[in-house]
BAGU-190750 format. One record per residue (C-alpha): residue number from 1; residue in one letter; x, y, z. Coordinates in Angstrom, 3 decimals. Layout:
N
   seq   type          X          Y          Z
   NUM      A          X          Y          Z
...
//
This chain:
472
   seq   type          X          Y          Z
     1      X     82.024    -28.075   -104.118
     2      X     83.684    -25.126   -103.730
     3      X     85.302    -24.229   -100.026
     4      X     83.243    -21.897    -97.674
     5      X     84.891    -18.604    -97.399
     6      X     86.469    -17.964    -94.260
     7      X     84.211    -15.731    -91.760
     8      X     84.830    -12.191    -92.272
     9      X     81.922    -10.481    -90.234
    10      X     82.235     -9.265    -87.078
    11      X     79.639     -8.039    -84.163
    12      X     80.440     -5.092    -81.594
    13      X     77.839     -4.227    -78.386
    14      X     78.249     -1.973    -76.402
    15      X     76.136     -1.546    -72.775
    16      X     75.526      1.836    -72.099
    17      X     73.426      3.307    -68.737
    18      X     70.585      4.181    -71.352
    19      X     70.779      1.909    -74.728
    20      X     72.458     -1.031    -75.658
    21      X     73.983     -1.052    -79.298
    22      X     75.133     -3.977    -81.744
    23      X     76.232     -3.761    -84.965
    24      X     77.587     -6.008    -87.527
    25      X     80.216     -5.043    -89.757
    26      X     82.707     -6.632    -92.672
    27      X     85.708     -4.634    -92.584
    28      X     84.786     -1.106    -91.959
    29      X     80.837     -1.415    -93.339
    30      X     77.859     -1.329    -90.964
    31      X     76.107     -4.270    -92.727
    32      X     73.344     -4.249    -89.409
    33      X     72.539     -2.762    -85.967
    34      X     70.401     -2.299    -83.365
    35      X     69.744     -0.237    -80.207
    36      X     67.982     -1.655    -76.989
    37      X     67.019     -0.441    -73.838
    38      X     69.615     -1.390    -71.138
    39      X     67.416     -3.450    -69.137
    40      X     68.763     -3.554    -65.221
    41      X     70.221     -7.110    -65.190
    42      X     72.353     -6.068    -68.611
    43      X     72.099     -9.529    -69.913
    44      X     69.088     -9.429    -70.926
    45      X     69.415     -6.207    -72.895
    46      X     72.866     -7.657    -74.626
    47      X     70.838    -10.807    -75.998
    48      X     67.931     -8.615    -77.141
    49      X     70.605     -6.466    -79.306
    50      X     72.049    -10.174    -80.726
    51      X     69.309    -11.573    -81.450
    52      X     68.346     -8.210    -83.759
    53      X     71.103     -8.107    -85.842
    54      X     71.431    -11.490    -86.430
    55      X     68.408    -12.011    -87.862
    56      X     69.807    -10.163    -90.798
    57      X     73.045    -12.795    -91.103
    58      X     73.810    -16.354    -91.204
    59      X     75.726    -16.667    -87.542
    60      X     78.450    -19.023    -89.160
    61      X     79.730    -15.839    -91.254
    62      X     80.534    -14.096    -87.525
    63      X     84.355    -14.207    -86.944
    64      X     84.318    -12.729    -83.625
    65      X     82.363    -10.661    -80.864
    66      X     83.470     -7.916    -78.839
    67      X     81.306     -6.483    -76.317
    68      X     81.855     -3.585    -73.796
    69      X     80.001     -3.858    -70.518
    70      X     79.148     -1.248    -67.701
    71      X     78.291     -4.604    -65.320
    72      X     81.700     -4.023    -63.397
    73      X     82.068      0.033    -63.135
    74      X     78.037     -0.857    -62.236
    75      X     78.948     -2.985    -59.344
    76      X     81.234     -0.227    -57.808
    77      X     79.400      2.586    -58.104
    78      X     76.001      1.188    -56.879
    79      X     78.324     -1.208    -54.256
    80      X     76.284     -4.418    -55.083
    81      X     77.187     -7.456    -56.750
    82      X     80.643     -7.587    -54.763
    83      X     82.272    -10.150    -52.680
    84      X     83.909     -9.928    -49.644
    85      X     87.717     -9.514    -49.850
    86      X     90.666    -10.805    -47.923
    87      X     93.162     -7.830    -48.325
    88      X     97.268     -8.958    -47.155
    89      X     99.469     -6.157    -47.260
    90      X    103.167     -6.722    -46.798
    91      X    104.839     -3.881    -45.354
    92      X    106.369     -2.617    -41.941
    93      X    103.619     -3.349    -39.936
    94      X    101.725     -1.974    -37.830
    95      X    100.248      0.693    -40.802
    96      X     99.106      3.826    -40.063
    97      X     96.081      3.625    -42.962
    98      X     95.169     -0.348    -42.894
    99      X     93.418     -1.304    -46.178
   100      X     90.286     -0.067    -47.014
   101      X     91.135      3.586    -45.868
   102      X     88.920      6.677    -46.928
   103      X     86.491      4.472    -49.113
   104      X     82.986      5.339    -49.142
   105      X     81.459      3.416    -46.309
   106      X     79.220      1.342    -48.387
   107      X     81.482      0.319    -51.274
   108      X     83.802     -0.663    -47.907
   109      X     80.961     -2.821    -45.813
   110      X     80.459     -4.660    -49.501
   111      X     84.260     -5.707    -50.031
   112      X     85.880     -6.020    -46.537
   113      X     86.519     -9.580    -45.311
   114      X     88.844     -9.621    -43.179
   115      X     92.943     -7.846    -43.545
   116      X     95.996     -9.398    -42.845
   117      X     99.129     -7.064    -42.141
   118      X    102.400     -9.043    -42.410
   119      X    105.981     -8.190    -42.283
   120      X    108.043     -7.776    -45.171
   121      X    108.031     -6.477    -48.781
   122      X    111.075     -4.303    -50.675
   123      X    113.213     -1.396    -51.230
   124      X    112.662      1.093    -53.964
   125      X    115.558     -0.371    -55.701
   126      X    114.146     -4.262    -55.359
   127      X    116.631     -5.274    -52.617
   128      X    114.580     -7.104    -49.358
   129      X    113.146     -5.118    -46.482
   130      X    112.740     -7.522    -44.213
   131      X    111.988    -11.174    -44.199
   132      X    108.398    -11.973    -45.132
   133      X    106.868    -13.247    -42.034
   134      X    105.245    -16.717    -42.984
   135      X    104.083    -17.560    -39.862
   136      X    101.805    -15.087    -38.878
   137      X    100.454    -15.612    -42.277
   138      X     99.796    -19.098    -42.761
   139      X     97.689    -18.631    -39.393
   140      X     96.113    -15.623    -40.357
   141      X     95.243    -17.402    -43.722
   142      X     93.896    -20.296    -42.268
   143      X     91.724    -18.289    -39.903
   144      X     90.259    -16.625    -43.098
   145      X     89.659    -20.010    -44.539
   146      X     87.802    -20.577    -41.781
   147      X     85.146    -17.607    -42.820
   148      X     84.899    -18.876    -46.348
   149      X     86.600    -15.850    -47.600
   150      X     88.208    -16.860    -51.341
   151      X     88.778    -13.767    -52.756
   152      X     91.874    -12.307    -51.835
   153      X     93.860     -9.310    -52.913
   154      X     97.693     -9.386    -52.091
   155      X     99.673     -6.153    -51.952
   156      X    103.446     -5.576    -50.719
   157      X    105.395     -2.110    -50.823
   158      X    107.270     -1.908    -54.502
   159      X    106.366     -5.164    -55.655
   160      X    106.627     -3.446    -58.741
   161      X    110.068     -3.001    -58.503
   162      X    110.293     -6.530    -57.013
   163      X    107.011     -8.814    -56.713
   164      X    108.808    -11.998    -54.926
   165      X    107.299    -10.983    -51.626
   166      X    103.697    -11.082    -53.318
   167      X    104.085    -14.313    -55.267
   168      X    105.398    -16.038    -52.299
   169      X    102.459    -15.232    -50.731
   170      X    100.361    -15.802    -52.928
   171      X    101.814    -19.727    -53.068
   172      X    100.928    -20.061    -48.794
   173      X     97.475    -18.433    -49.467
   174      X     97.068    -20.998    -52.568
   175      X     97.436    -24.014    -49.744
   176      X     95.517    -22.560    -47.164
   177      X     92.629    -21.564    -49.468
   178      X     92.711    -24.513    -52.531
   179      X     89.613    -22.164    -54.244
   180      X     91.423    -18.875    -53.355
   181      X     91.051    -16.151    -56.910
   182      X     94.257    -14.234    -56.196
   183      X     94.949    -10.956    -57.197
   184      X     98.473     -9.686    -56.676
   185      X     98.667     -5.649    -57.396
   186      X    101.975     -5.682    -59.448
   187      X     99.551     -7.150    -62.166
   188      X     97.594     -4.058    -62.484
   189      X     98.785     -0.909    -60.686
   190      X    102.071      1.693    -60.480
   191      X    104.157      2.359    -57.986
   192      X    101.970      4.455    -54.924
   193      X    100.972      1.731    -52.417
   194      X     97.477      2.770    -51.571
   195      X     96.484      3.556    -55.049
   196      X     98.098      0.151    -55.925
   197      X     96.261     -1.900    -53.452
   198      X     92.690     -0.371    -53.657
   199      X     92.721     -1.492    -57.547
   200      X     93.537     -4.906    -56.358
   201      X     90.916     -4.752    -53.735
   202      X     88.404     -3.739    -56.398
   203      X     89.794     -6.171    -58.859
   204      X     89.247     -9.185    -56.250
   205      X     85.957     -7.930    -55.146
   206      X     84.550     -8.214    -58.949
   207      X     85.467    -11.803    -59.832
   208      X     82.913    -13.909    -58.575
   209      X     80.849    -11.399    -61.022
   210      X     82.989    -11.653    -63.642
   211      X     82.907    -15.696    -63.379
   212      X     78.691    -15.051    -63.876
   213      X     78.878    -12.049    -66.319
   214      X     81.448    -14.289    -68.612
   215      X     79.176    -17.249    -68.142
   216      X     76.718    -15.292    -69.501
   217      X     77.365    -13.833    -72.064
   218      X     78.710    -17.292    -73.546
   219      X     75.383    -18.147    -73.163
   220      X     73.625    -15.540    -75.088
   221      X     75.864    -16.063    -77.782
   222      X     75.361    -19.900    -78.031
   223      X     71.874    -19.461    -77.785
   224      X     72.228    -17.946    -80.851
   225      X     74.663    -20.436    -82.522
   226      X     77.473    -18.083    -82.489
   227      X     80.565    -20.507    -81.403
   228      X     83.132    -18.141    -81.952
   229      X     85.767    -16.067    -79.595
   230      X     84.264    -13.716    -77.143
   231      X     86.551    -10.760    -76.556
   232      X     85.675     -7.786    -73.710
   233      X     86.661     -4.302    -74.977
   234      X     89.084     -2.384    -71.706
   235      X     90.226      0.676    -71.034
   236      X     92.962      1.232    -73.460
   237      X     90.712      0.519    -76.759
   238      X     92.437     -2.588    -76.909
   239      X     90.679     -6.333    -76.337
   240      X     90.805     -9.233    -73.821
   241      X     89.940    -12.459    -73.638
   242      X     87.360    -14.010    -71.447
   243      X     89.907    -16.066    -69.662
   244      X     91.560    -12.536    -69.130
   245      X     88.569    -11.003    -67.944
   246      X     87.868    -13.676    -65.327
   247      X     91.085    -12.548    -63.460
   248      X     90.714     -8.793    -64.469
   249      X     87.442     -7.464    -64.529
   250      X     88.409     -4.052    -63.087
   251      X     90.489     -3.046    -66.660
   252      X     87.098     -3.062    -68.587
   253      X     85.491     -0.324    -66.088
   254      X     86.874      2.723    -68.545
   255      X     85.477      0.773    -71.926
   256      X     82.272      2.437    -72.213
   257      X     84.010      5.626    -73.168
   258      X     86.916      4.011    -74.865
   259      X     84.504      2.228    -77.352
   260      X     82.277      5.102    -78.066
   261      X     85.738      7.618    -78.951
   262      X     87.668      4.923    -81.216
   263      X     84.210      4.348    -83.122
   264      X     83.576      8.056    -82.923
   265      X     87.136      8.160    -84.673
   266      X     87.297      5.953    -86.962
   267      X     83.968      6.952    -88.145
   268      X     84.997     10.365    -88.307
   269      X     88.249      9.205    -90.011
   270      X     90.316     11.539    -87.606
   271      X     92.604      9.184    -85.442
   272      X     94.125     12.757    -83.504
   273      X     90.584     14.473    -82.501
   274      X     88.836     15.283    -79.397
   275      X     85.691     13.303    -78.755
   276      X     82.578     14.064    -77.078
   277      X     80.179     11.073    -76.297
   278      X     76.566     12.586    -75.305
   279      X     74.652      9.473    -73.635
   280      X     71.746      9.175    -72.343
   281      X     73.224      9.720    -68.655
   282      X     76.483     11.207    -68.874
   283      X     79.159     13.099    -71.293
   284      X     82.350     11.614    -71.543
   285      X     85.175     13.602    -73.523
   286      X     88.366     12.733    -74.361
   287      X     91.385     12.994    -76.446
   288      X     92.732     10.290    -78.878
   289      X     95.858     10.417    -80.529
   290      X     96.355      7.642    -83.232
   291      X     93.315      6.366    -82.951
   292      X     93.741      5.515    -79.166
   293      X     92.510      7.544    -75.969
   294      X     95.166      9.238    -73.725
   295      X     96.376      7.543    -70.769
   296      X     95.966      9.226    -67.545
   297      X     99.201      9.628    -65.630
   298      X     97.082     10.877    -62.414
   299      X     95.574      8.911    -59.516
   300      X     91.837      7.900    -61.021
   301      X     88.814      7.903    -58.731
   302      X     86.871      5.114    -58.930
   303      X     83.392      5.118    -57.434
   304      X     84.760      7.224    -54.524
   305      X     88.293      5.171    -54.055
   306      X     91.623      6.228    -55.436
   307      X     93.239      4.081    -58.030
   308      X     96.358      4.183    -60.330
   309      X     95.873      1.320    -62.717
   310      X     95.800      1.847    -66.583
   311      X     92.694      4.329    -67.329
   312      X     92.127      6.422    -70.264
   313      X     92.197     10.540    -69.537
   314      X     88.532     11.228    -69.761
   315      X     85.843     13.726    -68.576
   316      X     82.834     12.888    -67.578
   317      X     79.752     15.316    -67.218
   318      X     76.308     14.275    -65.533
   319      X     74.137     15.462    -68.460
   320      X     72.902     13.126    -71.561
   321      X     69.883     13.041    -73.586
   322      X     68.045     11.714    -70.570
   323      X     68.653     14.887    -67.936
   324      X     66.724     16.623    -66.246
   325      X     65.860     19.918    -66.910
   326      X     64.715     21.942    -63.601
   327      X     64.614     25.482    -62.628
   328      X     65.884     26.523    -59.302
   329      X     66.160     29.808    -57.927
   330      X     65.326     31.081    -61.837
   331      X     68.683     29.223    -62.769
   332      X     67.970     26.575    -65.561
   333      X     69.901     23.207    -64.024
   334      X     70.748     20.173    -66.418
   335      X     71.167     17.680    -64.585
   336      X     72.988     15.073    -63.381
   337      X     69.540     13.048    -62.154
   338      X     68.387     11.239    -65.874
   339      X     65.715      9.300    -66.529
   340      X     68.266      6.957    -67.994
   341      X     66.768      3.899    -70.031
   342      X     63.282      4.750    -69.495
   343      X     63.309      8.246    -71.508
   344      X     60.745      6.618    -74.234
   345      X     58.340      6.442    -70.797
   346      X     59.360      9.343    -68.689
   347      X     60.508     11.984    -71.604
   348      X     57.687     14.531    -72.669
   349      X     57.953     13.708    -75.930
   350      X     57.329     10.247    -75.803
   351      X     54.203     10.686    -74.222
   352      X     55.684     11.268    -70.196
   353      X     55.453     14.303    -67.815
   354      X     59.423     15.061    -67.268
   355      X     61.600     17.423    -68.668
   356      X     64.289     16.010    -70.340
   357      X     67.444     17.605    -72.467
   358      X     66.071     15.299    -75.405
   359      X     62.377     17.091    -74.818
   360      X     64.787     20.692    -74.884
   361      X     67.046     19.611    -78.018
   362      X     63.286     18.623    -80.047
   363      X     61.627     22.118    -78.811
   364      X     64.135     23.682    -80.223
   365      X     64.993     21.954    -83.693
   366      X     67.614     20.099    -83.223
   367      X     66.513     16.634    -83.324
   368      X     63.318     15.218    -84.279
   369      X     61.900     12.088    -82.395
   370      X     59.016     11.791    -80.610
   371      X     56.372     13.575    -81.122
   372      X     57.340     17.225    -81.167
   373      X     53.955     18.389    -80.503
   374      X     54.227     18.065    -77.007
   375      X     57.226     20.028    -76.122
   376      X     55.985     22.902    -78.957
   377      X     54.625     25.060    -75.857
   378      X     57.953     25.144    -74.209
   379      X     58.924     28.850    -72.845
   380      X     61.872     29.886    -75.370
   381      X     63.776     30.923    -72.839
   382      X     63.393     27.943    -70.914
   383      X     65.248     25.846    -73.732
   384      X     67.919     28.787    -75.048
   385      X     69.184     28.568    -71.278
   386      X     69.141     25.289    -71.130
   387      X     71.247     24.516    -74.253
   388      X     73.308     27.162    -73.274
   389      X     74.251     25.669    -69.958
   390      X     75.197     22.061    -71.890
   391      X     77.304     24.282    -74.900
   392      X     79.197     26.069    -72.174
   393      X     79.777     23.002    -69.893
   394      X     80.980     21.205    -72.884
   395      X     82.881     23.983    -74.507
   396      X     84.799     24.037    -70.717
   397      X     85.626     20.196    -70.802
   398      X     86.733     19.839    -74.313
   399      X     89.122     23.018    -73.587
   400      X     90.595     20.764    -70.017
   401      X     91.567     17.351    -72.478
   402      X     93.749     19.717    -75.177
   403      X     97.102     19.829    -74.671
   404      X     97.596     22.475    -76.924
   405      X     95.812     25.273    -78.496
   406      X     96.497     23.887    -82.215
   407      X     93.440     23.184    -83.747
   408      X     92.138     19.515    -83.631
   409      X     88.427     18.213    -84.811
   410      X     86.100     17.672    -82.257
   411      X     83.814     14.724    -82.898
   412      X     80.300     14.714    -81.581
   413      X     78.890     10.985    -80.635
   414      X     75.817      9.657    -79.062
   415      X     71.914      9.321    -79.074
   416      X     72.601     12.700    -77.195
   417      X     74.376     14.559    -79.139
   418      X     72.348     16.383    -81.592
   419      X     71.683     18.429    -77.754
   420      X     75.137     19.770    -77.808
   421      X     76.144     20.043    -81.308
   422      X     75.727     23.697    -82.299
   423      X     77.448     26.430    -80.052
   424      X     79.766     23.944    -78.721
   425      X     80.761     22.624    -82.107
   426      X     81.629     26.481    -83.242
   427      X     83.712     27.250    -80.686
   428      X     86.434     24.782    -80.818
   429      X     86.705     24.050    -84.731
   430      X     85.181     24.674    -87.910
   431      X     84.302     21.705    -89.681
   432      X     84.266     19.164    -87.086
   433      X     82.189     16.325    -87.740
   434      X     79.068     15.615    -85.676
   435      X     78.068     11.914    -85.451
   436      X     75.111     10.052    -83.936
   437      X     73.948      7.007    -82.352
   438      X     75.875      4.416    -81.270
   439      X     79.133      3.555    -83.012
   440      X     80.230      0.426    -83.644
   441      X     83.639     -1.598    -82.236
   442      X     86.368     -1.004    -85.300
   443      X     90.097     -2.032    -85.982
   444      X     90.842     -3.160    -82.120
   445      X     93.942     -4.741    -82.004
   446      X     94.859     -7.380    -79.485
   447      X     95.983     -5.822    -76.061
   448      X     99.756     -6.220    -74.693
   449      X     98.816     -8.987    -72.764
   450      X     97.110    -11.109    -75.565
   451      X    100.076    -10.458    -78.045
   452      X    102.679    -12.477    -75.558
   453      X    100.668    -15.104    -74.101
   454      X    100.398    -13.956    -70.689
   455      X     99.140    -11.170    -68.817
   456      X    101.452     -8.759    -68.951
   457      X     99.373     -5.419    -67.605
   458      X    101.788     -3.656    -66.271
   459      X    100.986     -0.113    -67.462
   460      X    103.928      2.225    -68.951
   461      X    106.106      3.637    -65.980
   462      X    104.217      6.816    -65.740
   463      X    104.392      7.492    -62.122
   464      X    100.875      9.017    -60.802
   465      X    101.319     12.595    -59.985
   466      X    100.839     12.274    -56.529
   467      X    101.165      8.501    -56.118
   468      X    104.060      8.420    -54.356
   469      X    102.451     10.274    -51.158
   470      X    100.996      7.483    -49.753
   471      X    103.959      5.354    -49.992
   472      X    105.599      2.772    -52.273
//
């Protein structure tokens, strides 16, 4: 009997505010996918999409899967789903901004436990500060045992430069709190102590999701017979493992966009182009350069709080294919409210009473779905203003992610798309290639951390402009 061939296909999903795509491919061929509504637990909407493309395979010729969730950037935005942190900073003490400073007061009430300031930490060239006060932490620890907190996030000035202070602290929290998930903030951000230490609050305040969002997606999968390695795209374009994603949920919050531009790419075969991902809720643009997006080297704003941890350089917009399209004041406004996932209920042209950019792009001929009919009464005017207000907003992001004025293709992506695809396509190349639906994961390769066998995140030493205000 001759030996079964070794697994070759792969399936990519990616969880968007509006659809859910999967897609099977072998090598660089779409042999199947599917698109889903995003249904509000997310689960439920990634084991639809499975279970409809691989009805079309024989699960034991599936290699790998490699999904990209918005459960985590979700969590942060909305401020549900997190738990309550234990923040330690090790600095001179007292601070003048404790932990948890200037964050929108919701997000805050959802992840403060309880903060611990302790003496100690390093100088910008990695010699000792001062001593690391044990004391005052092992009874500040054991007090927060006391509350049940678990989760704790451990950040000392330049540990960077030096981390000893935060390990060492990390091993008295460890025998305080036997359960503690640690998070130290050398693993994740750049020097800029604030910035540093909110991504590790963040990052801490997402793992008892990530422990449930892992869990389930291994069980979607081996509902479906599909024993194979589970990867999560993050915000580079590169892959982790679940095990990684456990203890770093916060570096998949940028992989929506980063999946739909290295698809976009690839697809496009341009691996230096500027891509514009039209959603159902939001535009995100960016620029790749060898087939990867562009890391930021500013302070990113996440859900209201300033971070510095690795994050790809992209725009976002608050128009897709599900915004609405209102008049006020005789302006035409696009947006940013969207009907989201339940456009095939709430869009005109799907039988609903709201005005949506999809119900604009059909009136005037640039798409076909739904039942055109409905939107054929539309006031011309109406929709030439209205496309003219997503061309020009586009048109002024894609012009902010250049860093040149040579000319570079500009890929259109997205169920949205078609909405945005003439003027702004004109105006910043000829010939650049306009793409739809969803595109599938393609030619990842293993992330820094998963090529040395531990989790080495620390991001290139790109200093945030500005980082450095708020200390080391």
């Amino acid at each position: 009997m001759p030996a079964r061939e070794r697994p070759r296909l792969r399936i990519g999903i990616d969880v968007g505010g509006t659809n859910t795509d999967a897609a099977v491919l072998d090598g660089t061929r779409v042999v199947a996918h599917a698109k889903c509504p995003t249904s509000p637990d997310v689960l439920t909407g990634v084991s639809a999409a499975l279970r409809a493309v691989t009805a079309a395979i024989d699960p034991a010729d599936v290699h790998s899967v490699v999904i990209g969730t918005t459960h985590f950037v979700n969590a942060i935005t909305q401020a549900r789903g997190l738990a309550p942190v234990l923040a330690i900073r090790i600095a001179s003490t007292p601070a003048p901004l404790p932990p948890f400073t200037d964050w929108p007061d919701d997000l805050a009430a959802a992840a403060r436990g309880a903060v611990i300031e302790v003496d100690g930490g390093h100088q910008f060239d990695g010699m000792p500060f001062t001593p690391l006060d044990l004391d005052h932490l092992r009874s500040r620890v054991a007090d927060a045992a006391a509350r049940g907190l678990a989760d704790v996030a451990i950040t000392a000035v330049f540990s960077p430069v030096n981390p000893d202070a935060e390990v060492r602290a990390q091993e008295e929290v460890v025998r305080g709190i036997p359960r503690a998930r640690v998070t130290l903030s050398h693993d994740l951000g750049r020097i800029g102590l604030l910035e540093r230490e909110n991504a590790a609050l963040l990052n801490a305040a997402l793992r008892p999701l990530a422990d449930r969002v892992v869990d389930g997606f291994l069980g979607a999968t081996g509902e479906l017979g599909l024993e194979v390695p589970i990867f999560l795209s993050q915000n580079d374009g590169t892959v982790m493992s679940l095990d990684t994603a456990r203890r770093f949920p916060i570096l998949t919050v940028a992989s929506g966009p980063t999946n739909s531009m290295r698809g976009a790419a690839v697809e496009a075969g341009a691996s230096d182009c500027v891509v514009v991902d039209v959603g159902g809720t939001t535009t995100d643009i960016g620029l790749l350069r060898g087939g990867f997006p562009r890391e930021s080297t500013l302070a990113v704003d996440l859900g209201g709080v300033r971070t510095n941890f690795r994050m790809p350089d992209v725009v976002s917009l608050g128009i897709g294919g599900g915004s609405l399209v209102t008049t006020e004041g005789g302006d035409v406004r696009v947006g940013p409210a969207s009907v989201g996932y339940e456009i095939t209920t709430r869009g005109m042209v799907f039988g609903g009473s709201e005005l949506t950019l999809t119900d604009v792009a059909v009136a005037a001929g640039r798409v076909v779905i739904g039942d055109p009919g409905r939107v054929a009464d539309l006031d011309p005017r109406l929709v030439e203003d209205a496309l003219r207000v997503v061309d020009e907003a586009v048109a002024d992001r894609v012009q902010r992610v250049r860093i040149d004025q040579s000319d570079i293709p500009v890929v259109l992506v997205g169920g949205g798309a078609p909405a945005a695809r003439d003027r702004g396509r004109r105006r910043e190349q000829r010939g650049a290639a306009t793409h739809r639906g969803g595109c599938q994961r393609d030619r990842r390769r293993p992330g820094r951390h998963q090529r040395r066998g531990r989790p080495d995140l620390h991001p290139r030493r790109t200093h945030a402009r500005g980082g450095d205000r708020s200390g080391p």
